[in-house]
Each structure stands twice: as C-alpha cells, then as structure tokens.
C-alpha positions as CSV (number, residue, x, y, z in Angstrom):
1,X,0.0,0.0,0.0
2,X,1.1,3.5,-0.9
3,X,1.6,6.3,1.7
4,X,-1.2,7.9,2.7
5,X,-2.1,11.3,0.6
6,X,-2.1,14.4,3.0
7,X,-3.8,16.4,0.5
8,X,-7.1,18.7,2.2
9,X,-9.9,18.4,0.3
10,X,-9.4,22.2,-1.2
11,X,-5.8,21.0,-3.0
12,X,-7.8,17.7,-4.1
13,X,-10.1,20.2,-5.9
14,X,-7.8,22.5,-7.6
15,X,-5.8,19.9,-8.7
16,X,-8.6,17.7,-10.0
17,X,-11.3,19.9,-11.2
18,X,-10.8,22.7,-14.3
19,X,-10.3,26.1,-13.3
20,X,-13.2,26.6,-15.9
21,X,-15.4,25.0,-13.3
22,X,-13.8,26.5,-10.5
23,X,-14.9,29.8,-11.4
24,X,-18.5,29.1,-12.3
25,X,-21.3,30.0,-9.9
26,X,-24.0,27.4,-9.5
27,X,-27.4,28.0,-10.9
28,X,-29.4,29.6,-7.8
29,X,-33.0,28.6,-6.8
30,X,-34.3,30.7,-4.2
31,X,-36.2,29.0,-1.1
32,X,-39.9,30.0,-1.5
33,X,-41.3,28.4,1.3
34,X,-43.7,30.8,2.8
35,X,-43.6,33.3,0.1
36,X,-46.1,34.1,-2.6
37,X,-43.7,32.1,-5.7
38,X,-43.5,34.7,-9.2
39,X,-39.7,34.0,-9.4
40,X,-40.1,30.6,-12.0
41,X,-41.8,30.9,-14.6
42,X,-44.2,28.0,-13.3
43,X,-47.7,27.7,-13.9
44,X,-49.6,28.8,-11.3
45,X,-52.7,26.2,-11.3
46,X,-52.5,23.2,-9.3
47,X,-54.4,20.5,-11.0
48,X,-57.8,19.7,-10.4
49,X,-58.9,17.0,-8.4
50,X,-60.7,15.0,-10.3
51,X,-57.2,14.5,-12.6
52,X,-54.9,14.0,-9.4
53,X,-57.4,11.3,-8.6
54,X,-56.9,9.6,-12.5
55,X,-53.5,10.0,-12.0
56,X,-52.9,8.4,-8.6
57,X,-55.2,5.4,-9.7
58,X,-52.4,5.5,-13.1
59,X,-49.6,5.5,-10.6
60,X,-51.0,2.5,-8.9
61,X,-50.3,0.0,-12.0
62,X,-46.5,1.0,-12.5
63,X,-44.2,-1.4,-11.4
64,X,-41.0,0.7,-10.4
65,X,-39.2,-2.2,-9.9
66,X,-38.9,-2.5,-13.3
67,X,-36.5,-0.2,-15.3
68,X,-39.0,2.4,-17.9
69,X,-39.6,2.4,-21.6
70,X,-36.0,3.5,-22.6
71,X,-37.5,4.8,-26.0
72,X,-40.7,7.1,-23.6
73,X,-42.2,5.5,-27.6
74,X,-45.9,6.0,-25.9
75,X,-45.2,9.1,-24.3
76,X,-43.5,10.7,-28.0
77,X,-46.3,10.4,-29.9
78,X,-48.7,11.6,-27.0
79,X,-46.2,14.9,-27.4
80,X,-46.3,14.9,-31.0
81,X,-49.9,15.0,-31.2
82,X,-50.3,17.9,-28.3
83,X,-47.1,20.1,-29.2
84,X,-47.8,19.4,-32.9
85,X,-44.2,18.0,-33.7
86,X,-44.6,17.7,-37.3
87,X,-44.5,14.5,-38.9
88,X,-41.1,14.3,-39.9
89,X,-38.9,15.4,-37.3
90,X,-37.9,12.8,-34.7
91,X,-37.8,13.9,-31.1
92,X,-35.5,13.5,-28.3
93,X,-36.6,13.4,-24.4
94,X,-34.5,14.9,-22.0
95,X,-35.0,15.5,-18.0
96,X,-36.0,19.0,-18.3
97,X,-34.7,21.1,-21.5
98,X,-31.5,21.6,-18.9
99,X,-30.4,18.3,-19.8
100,X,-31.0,18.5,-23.6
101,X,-28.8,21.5,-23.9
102,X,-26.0,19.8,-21.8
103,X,-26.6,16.8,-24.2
104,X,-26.2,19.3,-27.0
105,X,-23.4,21.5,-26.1
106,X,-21.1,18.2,-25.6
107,X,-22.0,16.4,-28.9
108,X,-21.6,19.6,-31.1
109,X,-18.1,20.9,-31.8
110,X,-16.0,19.6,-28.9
111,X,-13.9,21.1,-26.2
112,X,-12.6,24.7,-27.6
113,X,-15.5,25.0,-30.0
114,X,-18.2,28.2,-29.4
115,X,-21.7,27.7,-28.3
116,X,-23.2,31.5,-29.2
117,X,-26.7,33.5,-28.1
118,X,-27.7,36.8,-27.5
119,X,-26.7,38.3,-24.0
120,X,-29.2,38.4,-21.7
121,X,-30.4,34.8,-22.4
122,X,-31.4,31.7,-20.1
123,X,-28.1,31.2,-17.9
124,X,-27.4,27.8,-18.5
125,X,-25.9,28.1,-22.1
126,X,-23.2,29.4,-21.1
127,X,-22.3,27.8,-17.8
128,X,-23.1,24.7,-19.8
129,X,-20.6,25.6,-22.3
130,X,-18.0,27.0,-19.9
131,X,-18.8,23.7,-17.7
132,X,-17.4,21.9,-20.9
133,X,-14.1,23.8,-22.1
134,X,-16.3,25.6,-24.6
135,X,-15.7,29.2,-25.6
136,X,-18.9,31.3,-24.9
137,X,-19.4,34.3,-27.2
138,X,-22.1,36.7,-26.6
139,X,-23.5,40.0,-28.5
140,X,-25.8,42.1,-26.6
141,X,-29.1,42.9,-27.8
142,X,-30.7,46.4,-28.5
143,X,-31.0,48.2,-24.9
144,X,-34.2,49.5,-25.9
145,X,-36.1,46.7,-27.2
146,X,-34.1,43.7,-26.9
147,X,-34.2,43.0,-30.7
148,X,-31.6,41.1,-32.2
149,X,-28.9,43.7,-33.5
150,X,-28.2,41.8,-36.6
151,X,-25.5,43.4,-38.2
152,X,-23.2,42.8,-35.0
153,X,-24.6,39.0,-34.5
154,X,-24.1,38.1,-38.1
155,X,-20.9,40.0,-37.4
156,X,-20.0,37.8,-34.2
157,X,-20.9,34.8,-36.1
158,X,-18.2,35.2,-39.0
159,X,-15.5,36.4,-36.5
160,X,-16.2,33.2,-34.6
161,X,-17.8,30.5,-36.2
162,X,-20.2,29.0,-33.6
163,X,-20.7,25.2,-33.4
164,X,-23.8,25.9,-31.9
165,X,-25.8,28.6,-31.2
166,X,-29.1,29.2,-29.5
167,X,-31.6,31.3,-29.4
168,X,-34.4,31.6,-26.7
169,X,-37.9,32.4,-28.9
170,X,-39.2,34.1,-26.8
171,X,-36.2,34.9,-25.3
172,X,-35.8,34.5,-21.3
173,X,-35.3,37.3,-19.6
174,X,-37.0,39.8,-21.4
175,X,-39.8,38.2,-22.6
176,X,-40.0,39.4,-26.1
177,X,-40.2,37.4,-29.5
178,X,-37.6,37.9,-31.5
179,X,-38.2,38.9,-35.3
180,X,-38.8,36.0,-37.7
181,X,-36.2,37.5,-40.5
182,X,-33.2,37.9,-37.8
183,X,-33.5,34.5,-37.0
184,X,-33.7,33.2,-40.8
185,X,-30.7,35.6,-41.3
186,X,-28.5,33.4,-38.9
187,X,-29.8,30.1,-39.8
188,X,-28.5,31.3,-43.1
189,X,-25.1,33.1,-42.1
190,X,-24.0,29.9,-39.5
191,X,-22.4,27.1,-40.7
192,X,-23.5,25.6,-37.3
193,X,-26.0,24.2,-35.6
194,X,-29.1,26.5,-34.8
195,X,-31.0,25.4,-31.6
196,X,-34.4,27.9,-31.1
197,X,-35.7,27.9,-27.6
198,X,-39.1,27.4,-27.6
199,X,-39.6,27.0,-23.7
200,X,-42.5,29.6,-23.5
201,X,-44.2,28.9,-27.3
202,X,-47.7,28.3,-25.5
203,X,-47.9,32.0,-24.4
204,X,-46.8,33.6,-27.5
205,X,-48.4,31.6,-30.2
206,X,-45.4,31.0,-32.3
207,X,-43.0,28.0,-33.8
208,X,-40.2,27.1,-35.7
209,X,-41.6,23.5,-36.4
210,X,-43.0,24.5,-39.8
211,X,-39.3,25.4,-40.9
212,X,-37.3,22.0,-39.3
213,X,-38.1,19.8,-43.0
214,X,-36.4,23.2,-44.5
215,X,-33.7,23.7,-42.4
216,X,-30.7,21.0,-41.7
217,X,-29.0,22.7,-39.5
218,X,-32.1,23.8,-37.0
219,X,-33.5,22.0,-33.8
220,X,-36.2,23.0,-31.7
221,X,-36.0,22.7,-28.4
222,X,-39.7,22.6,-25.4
223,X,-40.2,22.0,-22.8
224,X,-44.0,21.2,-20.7
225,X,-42.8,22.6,-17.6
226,X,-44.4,26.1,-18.4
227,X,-47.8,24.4,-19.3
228,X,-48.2,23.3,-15.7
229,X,-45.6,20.0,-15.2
230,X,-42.4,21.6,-14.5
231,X,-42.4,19.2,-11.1
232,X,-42.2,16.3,-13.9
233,X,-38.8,17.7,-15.6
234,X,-39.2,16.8,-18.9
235,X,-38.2,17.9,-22.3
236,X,-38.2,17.6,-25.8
237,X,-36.3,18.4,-28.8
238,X,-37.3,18.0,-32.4
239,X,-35.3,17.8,-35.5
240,X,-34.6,15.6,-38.4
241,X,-33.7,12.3,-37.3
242,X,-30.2,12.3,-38.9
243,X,-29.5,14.7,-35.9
244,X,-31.3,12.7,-33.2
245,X,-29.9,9.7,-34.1
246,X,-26.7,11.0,-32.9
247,X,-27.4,13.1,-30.7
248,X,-29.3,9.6,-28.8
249,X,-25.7,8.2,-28.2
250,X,-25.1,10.5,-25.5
251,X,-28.2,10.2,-24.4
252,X,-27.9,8.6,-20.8
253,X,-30.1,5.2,-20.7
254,X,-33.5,5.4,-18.8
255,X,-32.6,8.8,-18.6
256,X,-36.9,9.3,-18.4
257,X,-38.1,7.6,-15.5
258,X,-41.4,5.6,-15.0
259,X,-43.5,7.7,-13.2
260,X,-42.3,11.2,-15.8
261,X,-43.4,9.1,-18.5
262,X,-46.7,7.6,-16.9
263,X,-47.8,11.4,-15.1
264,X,-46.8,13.0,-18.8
265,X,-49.0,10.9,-20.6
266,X,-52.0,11.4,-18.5
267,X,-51.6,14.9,-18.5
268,X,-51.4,15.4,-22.0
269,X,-54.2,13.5,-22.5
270,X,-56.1,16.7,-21.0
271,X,-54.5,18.8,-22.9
272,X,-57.3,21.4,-23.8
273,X,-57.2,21.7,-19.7
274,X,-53.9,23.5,-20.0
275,X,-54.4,25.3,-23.2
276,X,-57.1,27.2,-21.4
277,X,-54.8,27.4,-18.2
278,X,-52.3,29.1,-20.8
279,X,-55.0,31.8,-22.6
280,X,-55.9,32.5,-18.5
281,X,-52.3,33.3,-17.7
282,X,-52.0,35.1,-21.1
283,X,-55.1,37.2,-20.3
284,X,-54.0,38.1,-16.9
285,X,-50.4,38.6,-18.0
286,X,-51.6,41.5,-20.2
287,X,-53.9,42.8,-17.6
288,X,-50.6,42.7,-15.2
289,X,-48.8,44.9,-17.5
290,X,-51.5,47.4,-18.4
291,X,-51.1,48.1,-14.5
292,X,-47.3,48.5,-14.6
293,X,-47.1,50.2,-17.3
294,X,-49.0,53.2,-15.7
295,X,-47.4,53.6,-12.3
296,X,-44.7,55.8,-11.6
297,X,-40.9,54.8,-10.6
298,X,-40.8,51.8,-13.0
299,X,-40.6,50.8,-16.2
300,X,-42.3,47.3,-17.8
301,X,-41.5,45.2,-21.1
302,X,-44.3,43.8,-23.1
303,X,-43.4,40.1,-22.7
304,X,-44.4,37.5,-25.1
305,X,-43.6,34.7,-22.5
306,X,-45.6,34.0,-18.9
307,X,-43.5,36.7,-17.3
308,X,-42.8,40.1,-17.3
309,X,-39.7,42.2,-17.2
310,X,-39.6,45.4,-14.3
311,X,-37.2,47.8,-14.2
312,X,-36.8,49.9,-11.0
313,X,-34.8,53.3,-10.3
314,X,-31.1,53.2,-10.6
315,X,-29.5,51.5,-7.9
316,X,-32.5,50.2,-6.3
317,X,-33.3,46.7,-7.9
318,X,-31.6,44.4,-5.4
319,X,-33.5,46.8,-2.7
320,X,-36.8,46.4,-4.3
321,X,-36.6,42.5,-4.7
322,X,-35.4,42.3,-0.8
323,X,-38.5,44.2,0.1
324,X,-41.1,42.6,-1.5
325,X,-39.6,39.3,-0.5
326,X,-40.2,41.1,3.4
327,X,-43.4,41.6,2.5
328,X,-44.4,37.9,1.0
329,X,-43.6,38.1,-2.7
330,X,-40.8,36.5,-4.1
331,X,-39.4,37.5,-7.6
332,X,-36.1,37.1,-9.6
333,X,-33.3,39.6,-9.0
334,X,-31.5,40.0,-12.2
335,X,-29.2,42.8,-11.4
336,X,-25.9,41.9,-12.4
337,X,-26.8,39.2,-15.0
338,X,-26.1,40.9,-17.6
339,X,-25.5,44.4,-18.1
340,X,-28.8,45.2,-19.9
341,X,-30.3,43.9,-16.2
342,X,-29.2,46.6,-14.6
343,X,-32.1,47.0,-11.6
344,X,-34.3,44.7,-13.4
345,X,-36.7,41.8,-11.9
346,X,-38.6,39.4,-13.7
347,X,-42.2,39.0,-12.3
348,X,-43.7,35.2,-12.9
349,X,-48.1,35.7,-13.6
350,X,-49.3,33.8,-10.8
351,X,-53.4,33.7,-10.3
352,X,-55.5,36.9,-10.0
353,X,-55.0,37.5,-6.4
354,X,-51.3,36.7,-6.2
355,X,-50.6,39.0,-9.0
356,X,-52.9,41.6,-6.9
357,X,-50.5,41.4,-3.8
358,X,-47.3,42.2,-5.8
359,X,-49.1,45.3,-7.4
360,X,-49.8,46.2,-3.9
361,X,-46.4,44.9,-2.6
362,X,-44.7,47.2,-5.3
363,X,-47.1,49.9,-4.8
364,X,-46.4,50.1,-0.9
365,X,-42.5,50.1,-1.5
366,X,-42.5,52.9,-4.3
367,X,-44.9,55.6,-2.4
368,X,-42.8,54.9,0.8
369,X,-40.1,55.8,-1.2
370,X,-41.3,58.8,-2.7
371,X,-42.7,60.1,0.6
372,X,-38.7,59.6,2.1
C-alpha cells in the first residue's frame, strides 16, 4: 500500500477539477417556502382533483421495480400530437430542457468550439458551455427593445464560427419574440448548428416547427414545464432524425423515469385543460402589465412569455426584490446578470389575487419611497 495522501480536500479540488469549473457559480433557486412564488416561470394552477385522482389510480399500476420504456415510444407520440411536432422530425426526451442542452453542447463541436446567443439569455448556455471547455461568445441585444442587433450578431458569427448557437424564442429574460427574419438571417449566415428555444411557445403563439423539414441545421427545443408539469422535468427536442440519431448516443439510458413518463401521458391527454390554463395566464399577464405600465418609478417590457420584465430606479433593484420578498412576494433579481439587467426583476403571472398582492407589494414600496 502507498503512503497515505495528505492532500485537504481544497488541494484535491484544484488539482482535479478545471479552473473553468472553479470559477462558475452554481445556478441559484431561491427557497420560496412561505412566500407568494413569481420568481419561475411555473404555472400557477394546481391541477384539479378529479385529474390528481386519475393520475394516482395511473400511478398505482407501475411497477417501479422495473426499469422504464428506454425509448418514452408511448409518451412521444402523446407529445407529438399535443405540441404538434410535425410528422417528420424525430424527437428526443430529455430530464427538463436543462439536460437537452448539456446533451447538445457536448456532442456539437467539442472542447474549444463556441456555443453562441444573445446576452441576456437563459443562464445555463453558457455555464453549460463554460462547464465543458467551450468558448462562450455573446453579443448584446438592443438596450431599448431587446431585438436582435443583426448586423453585429451576423458579425459575431463570422468572426467566430459558432458550433452551436441558441436562441431563446421568446427569449428568457426579457420576454420578447424575436423577429422571424433575424433568426432566418443566422440560420443562413452559420455554418453551425441553430437550436431555437421554444420554452414559452404556448404564451406567444409562435413555432419554428414548420421550418425543421427546411432547415438541416435547425433543432427545436420545449419543454412542458411552463404548461403546468415543471415538477415532472421533462423535455423535448425536435429535428430531423439524422441529428437525433446521434445526438441519442449521448443520451444517458433510462434517462426518463417511470412515473415522468406515466404522469406526462395522463396529463397530455387533457390537454385542452392546460391550453385554457395558458389563454388565462396570457389574459392576466396583459392585464398585469397594463397596470405596470402606468405607475410611476418603474418601467415594464411587453413580454411575449408567462413573465414580465420590471425595471426599477437606478441602484434600487436588489432593494426592491429584498423588500417585497419582506413583505411575501418573491421574484427574480437580475441585477448583475447581464449588463442590460441593470435594476431589473422578472415577475412570474401567478393567479389573480397573487398577482394583486405584488401590485400592492410594489405599490407600498415605491410611495414609501417617494414620501422619504
């Protein structure tokens, strides 16, 4: 037997894990326990009981001493029907979208290669790529708007030849939807692999399905977790199956467990329940910023997605989340995400009277202010 090692655990770790990783900051959920919840994008309807009653009498016949359908075969063409998946595209399930875009950033390119997307976008592109000795590259959208500013994206994508880029549609934070032609322009400019986020397609109406038969080098990645199952983590990206085929090697086996696949299927079979779930948070989401949008001290996005984007006075975001956490509402703080989030939140639609007590919430904190 060797010596033993007197290494601490510290010199273990910064011998044996990248500095890459090292320097990352692990993706933060906040605890909500207590707290009125508009910080995740989750739908805010429980489901009713007559379906939790269908679904624990479903639950009942699975066997979980048996490993799942590796393939989830019953539980893709319950998605293709609901999501619409067109015909010839193949899908690929993943636990949550989080793991499809892990699954994707390691087959495409390899370590040194650049994933791409717009800056602000969903965080876990780039600590995925970073994660994976990948070389992020960013290009900030219009401050204004958050539009796409093409010139400098199709710019950034001949100075560094992306292996993969993605685009959030509509994009998270912001909410918005970005124009049809500046995401045909870099389908076209990219010799890459194009992946468009559709995580929040229910609430905004629109698709790039009709363009994967089109388009070899496009995927579309959802997701059902903003329809009302996030607690099932599951996700699903469509393409043609040249790409799924081997994208499926890297796929960990029985990566979709029993009970995902059994709840998923029941719940889908009800879909029209969610759809109108969906037009109720749609409806209340534009009634939600009709109210921001007139009160003094703050400045609201239109959002295309189940959120909203709130900016408050300079210097004052990480203030204003901290209060109306003290008074029962919790939200996301995205100062110092990105630049362009400078004092920004992002407000989740929750049901009427939840979204009531943040407008009063916020409306206590910003007269208090102005009466200081």
């Amino acid at each position: 037997m060797g010596a033993p090692n007197d290494e601490s655990a510290d010199e273990y770790i910064a011998r044996l894990i990248p500095p890459q990783v090292r320097a990352l900051t692990a993706y933060a959920v906040a605890d909500a326990h207590g707290l009125i919840k508009l910080d995740a994008m989750e739908n805010p309807y429980p489901w009713p009981a007559g379906l939790k009653d269908e679904w624990l009498e479903r639950l009942r016949g699975i066997d979980v001493n048996r490993y799942p359908d590796p393939k989830a075969s019953q539980l893709k063409e319950r998605l293709r029907v609901a999501l619409e998946v067109p015909a010839s595209a193949e899908m690929l399930l993943g636990n949550g979208s989080d793991e499809l875009i892990q699954l994707l950033i390691l087959a495409i390119g390899g370590p040194g290669s650049v994933v791409f997307a717009p800056d602000p976008s969903f965080a876990m592109y780039a600590l995925v790529a970073r994660a994976t000795g990948r070389r992020f590259e960013s290009v900030p959208l219009d401050e204004g708007d958050f539009s796409i500013r093409l010139d400098a994206t199709l710019e950034a994508i001949r100075t560094h030849q992306p292996a993969l880029t993605f685009l959030a549609y509509p994009n998270n934070p912001t909410g918005n939807l970005f124009d049809t032609g500046h995401v045909e322009a870099i389908l076209d400019a990219t010799s890459g692999l194009v992946v468009v986020d559709e995580a929040y397609a229910p609430f905004a109406g629109a698709s790039f399905f009709s363009q994967l038969e089109e388009r070899p080098n496009l995927l579309v990645l959802r997701t059902v977790s903003k329809l009302g199952l996030a607690g099932l983590r599951l996700g699903v990206l469509a393409g043609a199956p040249a790409w799924t085929r081997e994208l499926d090697k890297l796929r960990l086996p029985y990566n979709l467990n029993a009970l995902t696949q059994a709840s998923a299927d029941l719940a889908l079979s009800h879909y029209p329940l969610f759809e109108e779930q969906t037009r109720q948070i749609v409806r209340d989401r534009d009634e939600l910023y009709a109210r921001l949008a007139v009160m003094d001290g703050i400045r609201v996005w239109p959002s295309q997605a189940n959120f909203l984007l709130v900016r408050t006075h300079r210097g004052t975001g990480s203030a204003m989340a901290a209060a109306l956490r003290e008074r029962g509402v919790l939200v996301k703080n995205l100062h110092g995400a990105s630049s362009l989030l400078r004092d920004c939140l992002r407000v989740t639609i929750g049901r009427p009277e939840e979204n009531a007590a943040f407008l009063h919430a916020l409306k206590e904190i910003i007269d208090a202010e102005a009466s200081e």
